[in-house]
C-alpha positions as CSV (number, residue, x, y, z in Angstrom):
1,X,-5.5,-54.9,24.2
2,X,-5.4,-51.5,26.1
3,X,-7.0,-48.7,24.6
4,X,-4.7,-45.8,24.1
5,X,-6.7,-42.1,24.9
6,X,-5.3,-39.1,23.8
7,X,-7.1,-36.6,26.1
8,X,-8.8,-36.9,29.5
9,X,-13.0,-38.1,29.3
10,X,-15.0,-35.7,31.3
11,X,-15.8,-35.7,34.0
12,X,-12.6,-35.3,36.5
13,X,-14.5,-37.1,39.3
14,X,-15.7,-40.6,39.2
15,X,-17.7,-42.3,42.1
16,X,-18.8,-46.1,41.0
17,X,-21.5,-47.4,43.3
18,X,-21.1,-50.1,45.4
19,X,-17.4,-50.2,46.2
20,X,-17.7,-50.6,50.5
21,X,-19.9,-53.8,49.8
22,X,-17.3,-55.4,47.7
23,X,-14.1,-57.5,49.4
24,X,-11.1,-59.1,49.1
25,X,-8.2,-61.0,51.3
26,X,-6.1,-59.3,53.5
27,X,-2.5,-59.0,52.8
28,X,-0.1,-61.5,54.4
29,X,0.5,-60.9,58.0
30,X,4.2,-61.2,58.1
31,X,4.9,-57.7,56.4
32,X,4.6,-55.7,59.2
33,X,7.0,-57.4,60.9
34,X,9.8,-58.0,58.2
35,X,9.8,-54.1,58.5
36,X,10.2,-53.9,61.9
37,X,12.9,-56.2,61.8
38,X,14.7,-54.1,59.7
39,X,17.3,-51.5,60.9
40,X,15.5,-48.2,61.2
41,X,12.3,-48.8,61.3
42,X,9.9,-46.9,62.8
43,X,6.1,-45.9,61.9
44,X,5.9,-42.6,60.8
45,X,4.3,-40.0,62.2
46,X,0.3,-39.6,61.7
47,X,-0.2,-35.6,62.0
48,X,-3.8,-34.4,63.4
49,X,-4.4,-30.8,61.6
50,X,-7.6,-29.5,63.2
51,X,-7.4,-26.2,60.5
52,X,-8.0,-28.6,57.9
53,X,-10.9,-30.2,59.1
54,X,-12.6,-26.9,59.9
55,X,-11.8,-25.8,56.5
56,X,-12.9,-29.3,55.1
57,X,-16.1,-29.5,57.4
58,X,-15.4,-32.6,58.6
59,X,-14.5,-34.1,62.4
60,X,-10.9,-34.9,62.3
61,X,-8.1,-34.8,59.6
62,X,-4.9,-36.7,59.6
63,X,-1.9,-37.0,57.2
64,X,0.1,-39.8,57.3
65,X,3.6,-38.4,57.0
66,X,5.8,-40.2,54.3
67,X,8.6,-37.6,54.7
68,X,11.1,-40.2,56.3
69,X,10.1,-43.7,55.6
70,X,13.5,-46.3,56.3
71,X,16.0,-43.2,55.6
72,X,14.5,-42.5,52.5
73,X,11.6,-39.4,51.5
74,X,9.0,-41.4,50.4
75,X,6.9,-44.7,51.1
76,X,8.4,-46.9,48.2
77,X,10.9,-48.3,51.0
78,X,8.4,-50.6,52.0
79,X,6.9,-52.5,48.6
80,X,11.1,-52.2,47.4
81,X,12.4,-53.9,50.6
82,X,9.5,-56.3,50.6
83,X,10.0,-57.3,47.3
84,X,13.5,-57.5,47.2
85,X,13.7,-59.5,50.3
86,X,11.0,-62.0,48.7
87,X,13.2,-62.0,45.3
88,X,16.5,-62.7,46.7
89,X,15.5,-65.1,49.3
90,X,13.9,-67.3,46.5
91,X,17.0,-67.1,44.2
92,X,19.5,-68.2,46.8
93,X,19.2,-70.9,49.8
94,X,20.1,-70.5,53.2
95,X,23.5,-71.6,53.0
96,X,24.2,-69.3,50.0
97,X,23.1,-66.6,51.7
98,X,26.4,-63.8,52.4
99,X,25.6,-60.3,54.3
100,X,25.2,-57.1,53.0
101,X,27.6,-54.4,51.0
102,X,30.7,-53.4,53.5
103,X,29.6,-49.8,53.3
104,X,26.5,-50.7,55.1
105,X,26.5,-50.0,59.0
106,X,26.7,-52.3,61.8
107,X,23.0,-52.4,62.8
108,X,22.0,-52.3,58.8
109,X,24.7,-55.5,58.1
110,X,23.3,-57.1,61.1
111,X,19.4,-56.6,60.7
112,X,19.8,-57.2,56.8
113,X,22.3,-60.5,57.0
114,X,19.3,-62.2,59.0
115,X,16.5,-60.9,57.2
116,X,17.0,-61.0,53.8
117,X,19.5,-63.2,51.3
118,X,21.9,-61.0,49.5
119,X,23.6,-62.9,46.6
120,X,23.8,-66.2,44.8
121,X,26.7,-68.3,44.3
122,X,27.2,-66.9,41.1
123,X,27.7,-63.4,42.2
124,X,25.7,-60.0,42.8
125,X,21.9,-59.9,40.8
126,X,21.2,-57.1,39.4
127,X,18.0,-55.3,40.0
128,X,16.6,-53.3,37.5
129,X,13.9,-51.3,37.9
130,X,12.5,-48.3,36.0
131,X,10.8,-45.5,37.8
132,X,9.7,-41.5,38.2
133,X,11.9,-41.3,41.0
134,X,10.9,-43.0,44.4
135,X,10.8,-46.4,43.1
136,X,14.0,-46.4,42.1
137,X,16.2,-44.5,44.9
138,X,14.5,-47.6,47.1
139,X,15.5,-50.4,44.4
140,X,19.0,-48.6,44.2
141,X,19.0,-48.2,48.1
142,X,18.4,-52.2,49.2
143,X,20.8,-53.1,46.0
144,X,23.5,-51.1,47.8
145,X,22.8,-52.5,51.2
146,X,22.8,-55.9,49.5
147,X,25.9,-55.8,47.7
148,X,24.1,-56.4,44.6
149,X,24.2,-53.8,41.5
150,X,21.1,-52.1,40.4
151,X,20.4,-50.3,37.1
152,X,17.0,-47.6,37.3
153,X,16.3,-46.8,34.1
154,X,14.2,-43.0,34.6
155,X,11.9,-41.3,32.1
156,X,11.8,-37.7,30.7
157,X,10.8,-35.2,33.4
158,X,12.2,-36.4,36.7
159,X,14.0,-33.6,37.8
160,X,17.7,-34.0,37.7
161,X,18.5,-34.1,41.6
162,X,15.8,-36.6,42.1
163,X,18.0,-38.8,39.1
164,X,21.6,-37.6,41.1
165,X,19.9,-39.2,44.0
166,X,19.5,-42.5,42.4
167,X,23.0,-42.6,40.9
168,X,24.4,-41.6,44.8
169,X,23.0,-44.8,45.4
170,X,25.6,-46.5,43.1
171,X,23.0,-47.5,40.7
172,X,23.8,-47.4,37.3
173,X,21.2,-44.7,35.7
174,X,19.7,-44.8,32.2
175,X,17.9,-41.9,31.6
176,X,15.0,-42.7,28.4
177,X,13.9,-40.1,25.9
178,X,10.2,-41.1,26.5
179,X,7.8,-41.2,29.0
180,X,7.3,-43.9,32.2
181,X,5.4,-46.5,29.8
182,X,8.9,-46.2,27.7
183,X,11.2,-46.5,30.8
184,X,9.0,-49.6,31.8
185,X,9.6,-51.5,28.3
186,X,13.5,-50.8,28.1
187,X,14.4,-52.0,32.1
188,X,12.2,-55.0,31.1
189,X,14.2,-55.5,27.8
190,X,17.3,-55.3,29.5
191,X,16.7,-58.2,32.0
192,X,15.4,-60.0,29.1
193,X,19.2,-59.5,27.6
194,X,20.8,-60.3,31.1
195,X,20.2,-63.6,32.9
196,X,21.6,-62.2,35.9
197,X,19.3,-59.3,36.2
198,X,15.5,-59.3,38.1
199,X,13.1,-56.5,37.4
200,X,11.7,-55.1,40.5
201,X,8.9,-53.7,38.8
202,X,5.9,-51.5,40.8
203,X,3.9,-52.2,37.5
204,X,2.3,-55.1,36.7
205,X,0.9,-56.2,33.1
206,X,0.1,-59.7,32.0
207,X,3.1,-62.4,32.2
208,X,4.5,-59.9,34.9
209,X,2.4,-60.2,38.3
210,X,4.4,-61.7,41.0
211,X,7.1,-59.4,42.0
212,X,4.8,-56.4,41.7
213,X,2.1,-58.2,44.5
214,X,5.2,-58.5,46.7
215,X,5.8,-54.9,46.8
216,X,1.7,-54.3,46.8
217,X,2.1,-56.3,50.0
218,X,5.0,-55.0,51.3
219,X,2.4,-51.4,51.5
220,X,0.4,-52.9,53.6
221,X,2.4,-51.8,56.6
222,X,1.7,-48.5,56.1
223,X,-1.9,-48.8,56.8
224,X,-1.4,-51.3,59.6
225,X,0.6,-48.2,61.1
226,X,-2.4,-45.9,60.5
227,X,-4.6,-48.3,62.3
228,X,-2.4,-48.2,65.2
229,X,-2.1,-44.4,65.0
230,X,-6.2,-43.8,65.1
231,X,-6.6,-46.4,68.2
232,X,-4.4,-44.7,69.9
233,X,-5.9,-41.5,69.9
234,X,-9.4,-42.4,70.2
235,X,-10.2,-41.7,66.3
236,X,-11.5,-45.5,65.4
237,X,-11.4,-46.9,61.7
238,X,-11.1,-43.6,58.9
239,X,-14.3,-42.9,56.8
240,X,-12.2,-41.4,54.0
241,X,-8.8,-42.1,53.1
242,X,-7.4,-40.3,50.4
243,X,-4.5,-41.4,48.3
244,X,-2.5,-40.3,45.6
245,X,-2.3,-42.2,42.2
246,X,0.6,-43.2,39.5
247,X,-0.3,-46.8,38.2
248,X,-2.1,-47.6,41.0
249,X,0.0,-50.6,43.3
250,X,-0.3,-48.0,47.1
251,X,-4.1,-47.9,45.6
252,X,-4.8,-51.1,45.7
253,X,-2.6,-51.7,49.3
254,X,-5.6,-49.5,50.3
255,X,-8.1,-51.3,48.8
256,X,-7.1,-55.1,49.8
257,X,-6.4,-53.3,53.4
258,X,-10.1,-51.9,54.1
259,X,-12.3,-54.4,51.6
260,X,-11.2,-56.9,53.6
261,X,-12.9,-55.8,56.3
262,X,-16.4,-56.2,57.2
263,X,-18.8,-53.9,54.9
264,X,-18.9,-50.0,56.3
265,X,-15.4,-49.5,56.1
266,X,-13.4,-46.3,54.9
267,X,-14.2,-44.7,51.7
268,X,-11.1,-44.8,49.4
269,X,-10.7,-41.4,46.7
270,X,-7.8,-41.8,44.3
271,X,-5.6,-38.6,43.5
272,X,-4.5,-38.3,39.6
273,X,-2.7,-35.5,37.9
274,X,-4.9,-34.1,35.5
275,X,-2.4,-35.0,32.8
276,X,-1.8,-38.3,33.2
277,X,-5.4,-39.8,35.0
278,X,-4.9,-43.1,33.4
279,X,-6.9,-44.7,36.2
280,X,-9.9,-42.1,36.4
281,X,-10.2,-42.7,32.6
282,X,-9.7,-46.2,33.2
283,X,-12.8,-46.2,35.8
284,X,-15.3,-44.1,33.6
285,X,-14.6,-46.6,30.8
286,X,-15.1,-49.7,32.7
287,X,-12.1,-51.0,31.1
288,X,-8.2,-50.4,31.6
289,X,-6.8,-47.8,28.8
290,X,-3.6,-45.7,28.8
291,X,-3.7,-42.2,28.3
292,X,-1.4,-40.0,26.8
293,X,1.0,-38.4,29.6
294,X,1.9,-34.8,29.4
295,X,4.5,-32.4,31.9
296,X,3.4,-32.4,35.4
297,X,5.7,-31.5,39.0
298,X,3.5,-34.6,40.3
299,X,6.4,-36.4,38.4
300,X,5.6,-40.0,40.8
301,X,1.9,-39.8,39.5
302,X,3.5,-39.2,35.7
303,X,1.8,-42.4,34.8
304,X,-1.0,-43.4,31.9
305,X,-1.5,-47.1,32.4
306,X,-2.8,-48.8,35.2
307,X,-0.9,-51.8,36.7
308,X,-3.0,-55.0,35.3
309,X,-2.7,-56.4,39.1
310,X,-4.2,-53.0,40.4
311,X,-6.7,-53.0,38.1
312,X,-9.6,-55.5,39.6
313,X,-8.8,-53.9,43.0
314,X,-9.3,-50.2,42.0
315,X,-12.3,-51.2,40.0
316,X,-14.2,-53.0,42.4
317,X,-12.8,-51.4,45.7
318,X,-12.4,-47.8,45.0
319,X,-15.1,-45.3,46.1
320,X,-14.5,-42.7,43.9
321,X,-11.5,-40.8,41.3
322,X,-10.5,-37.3,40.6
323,X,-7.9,-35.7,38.9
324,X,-6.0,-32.2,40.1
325,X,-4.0,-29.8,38.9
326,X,-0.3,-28.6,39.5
327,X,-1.9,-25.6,40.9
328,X,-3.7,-27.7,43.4
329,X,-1.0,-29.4,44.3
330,X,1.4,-26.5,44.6
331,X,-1.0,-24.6,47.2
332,X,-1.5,-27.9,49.0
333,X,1.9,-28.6,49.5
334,X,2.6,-25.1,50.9
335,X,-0.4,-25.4,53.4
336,X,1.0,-28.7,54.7
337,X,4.5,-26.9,55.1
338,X,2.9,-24.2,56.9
339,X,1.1,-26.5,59.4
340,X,4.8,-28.8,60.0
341,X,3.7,-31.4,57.5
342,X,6.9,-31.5,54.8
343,X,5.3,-33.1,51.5
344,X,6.3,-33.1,47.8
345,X,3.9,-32.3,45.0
346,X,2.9,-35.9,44.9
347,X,2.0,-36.4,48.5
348,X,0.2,-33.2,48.7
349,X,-2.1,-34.5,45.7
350,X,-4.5,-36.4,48.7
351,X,-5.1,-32.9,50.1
352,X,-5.7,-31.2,46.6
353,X,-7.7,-33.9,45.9
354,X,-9.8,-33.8,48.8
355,X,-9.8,-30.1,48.4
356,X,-11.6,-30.5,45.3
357,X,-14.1,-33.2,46.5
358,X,-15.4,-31.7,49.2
359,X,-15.5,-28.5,48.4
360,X,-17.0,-26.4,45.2
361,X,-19.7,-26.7,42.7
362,X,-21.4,-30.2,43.3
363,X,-19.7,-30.8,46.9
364,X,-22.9,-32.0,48.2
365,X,-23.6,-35.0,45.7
366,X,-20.0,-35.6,46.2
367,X,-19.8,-35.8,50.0
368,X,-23.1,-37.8,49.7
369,X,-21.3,-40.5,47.2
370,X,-18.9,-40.4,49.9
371,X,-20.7,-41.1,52.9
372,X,-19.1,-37.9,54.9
373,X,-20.4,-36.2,57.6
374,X,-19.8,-33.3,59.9
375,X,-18.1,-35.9,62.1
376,X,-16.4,-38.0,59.8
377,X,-12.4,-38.7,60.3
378,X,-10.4,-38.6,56.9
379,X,-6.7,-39.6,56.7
380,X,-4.6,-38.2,53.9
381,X,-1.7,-40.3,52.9
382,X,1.4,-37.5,51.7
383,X,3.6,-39.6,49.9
384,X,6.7,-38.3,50.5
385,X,8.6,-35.5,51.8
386,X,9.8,-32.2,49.8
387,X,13.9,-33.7,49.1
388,X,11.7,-36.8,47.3
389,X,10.5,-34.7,44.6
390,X,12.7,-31.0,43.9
391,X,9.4,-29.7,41.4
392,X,7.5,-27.2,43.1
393,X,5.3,-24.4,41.8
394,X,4.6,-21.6,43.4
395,X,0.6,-21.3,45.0
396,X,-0.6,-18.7,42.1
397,X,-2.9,-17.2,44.9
């Protein structure tokens, strides 16, 4: 059973030894090029920002730009359209198989017709899903595409455009007087209740594992992008990469990505909200636990129980944890704007959190736990793009 923790343990950094020695298998080769397949694609961009490695001390900086990922303002296009495509393909056969909505595009009927099954015999599946925002404009998105129905079910605190987005989508929207945790349990009740509903779930807990490891996989383009990205510019393999945390599925991308490659590679720092580090309390424990969620603009990272599928990964593979504040995030999403790099509260986390790492009372220690170096290379993954995620507050500075 999970433990339940009403307040944060100190310390709000984390560094377990041992995490570049440990590895796993690498996710399945075909994802990168089911998403190049699709209509749209393209990698996005991977941003060099000098200013931040001379304020950081390091060699090179990059942010890996989530602002436009498949038409949408975040990187949750991939796991969703991974998963769904995995999902629909198993529930129909080939000759079942119709093409997508009639208010989808040429190119987008085309691409999706061939790549990915859209209904059974029976009629439209619908794909529930419950989310903080991201998660569910994708589900909502591919449902659309599909001609199948979708129905996001979204906790308190997402910010009211981000839940107009959804429904824009043609979703049908259930908005939950509780927190994330809540929203999970009633989209998961109500394909319980409906035999022609799937949940397409970024979460995973016991009983509940498969679709969430499609859309882990479906991640793993991003950081077969950034590979791409660095070799073409001379920059080699990352020593840190920095990414931002809700229950922890992009985390563990990251982690099956690098750990299963030969020992030395990148170090890997999780980014929490300091009100809802369910992961950083998770890793001081030892054990999973859920903590006790409270009002943060990092409404994505709004979280307080680690998927159960994420959990061995981020436990084993991550090199250290550290929780921010709103404050952070704010000033670190304005410094990103001001250098051309558009990111929402949640994507600017890797740069607060790096901020904090490397920088400060203790820095040393910490850089040392992190292997850095005056020439070291750190990528910063930003999440998603400003329109993802309306919460901002101002830099108090």
């Amino acid at each position: 059973m999970t433990e339940t923790l009403t307040s944060l343990p100190a310390p709000a950094w984390f560094a377990p030894p041992g995490a570049r020695t440990w590895s796993c298998p690498p996710a399945p080769a075909e994802v990168h090029g089911f998403h190049a397949s699709l209509p749209g694609y393209a990698p996005t961009p991977l941003t060099e920002l000098p200013s931040l490695a001379a304020e950081l001390e390091v060699g090179r900086v990059f942010v890996k730009d989530e602002s436009c990922r498949l038409g949408l303002p975040a990187f949750k296009a991939l796991g969703a359209s991974w998963a769904v495509h995995r999902t629909l393909a198993e529930r129909v056969g080939p000759a079942e198989r119709s093409g997508p909505a009639e208010g989808a595009g040429p190119a987008e009927r085309a691409g999706l017709a061939e790549r990915t099954g859209s209904q059974e015999a029976g009629g439209p599946v619908t794909l529930v899903t419950a989310t903080d925002g991201n998660h569910g404009r994708a589900v909502a998105r591919m449902a659309r595409l599909l001609g199948q129905r979708a129905h996001v079910f979204v906790p308190e605190g997402v910010h009211p455009a981000a839940t107009a987005a959804i429904a824009a989508e043609e979703a049908r929207v259930t908005e939950v007087a509780g927190n994330y945790d809540e929203a999970v349990r009633q989209a998961a009740d109500a394909v319980a209740a409906a035999p022609a509903a799937v949940l397409i779930q970024d979460t995973a807990w016991p009983g509940y594992e498969r679709i969430p490891g499609w859309i882990v996989e479906g991640y793993a383009t991003l950081f077969a992008e950034i590979d791409t990205q660095l070799a073409a510019v001379e920059a080699g393999l990352p020593d840190l990469v920095a990414v931002p945390v809700g229950v922890g599925s992009l985390a563990q991308a990251a982690v099956t990505h690098y750990r299963s490659r030969p020992a030395g590679a990148a170090a890997l720092l999780s980014v929490e909200p300091d009100s809802a580090a369910g992961v950083l309390a998770s890793l001081t424990r030892q054990a999973p636990v859920t903590v006790t969620t409270g009002v943060t603009t990092m409404t994505g990272l709004n979280c307080g129980t680690p998927s159960t599928l994420a959990w061995p990964y981020l436990r084993d593979g991550l090199d250290a944890a550290i929780a921010v504040t709103d404050a952070d995030s704010a000033r670190a999403a304005d410094d990103l704007a001001a250098l051309g790099v558009p990111s929402g509260p949640c994507g600017a986390a890797s740069l607060a959190g790096v901020r904090a790492a490397l920088t400060g009372d203790g820095a040393a220690a910490r850089r040392t736990a992190l292997a850095l170096g005056p020439a070291s290379t750190l990528v910063l993954l930003s999440t998603e793009g400003t329109a993802a995620n309306p919460h901002h507050v101002a830099n108090p500075s």
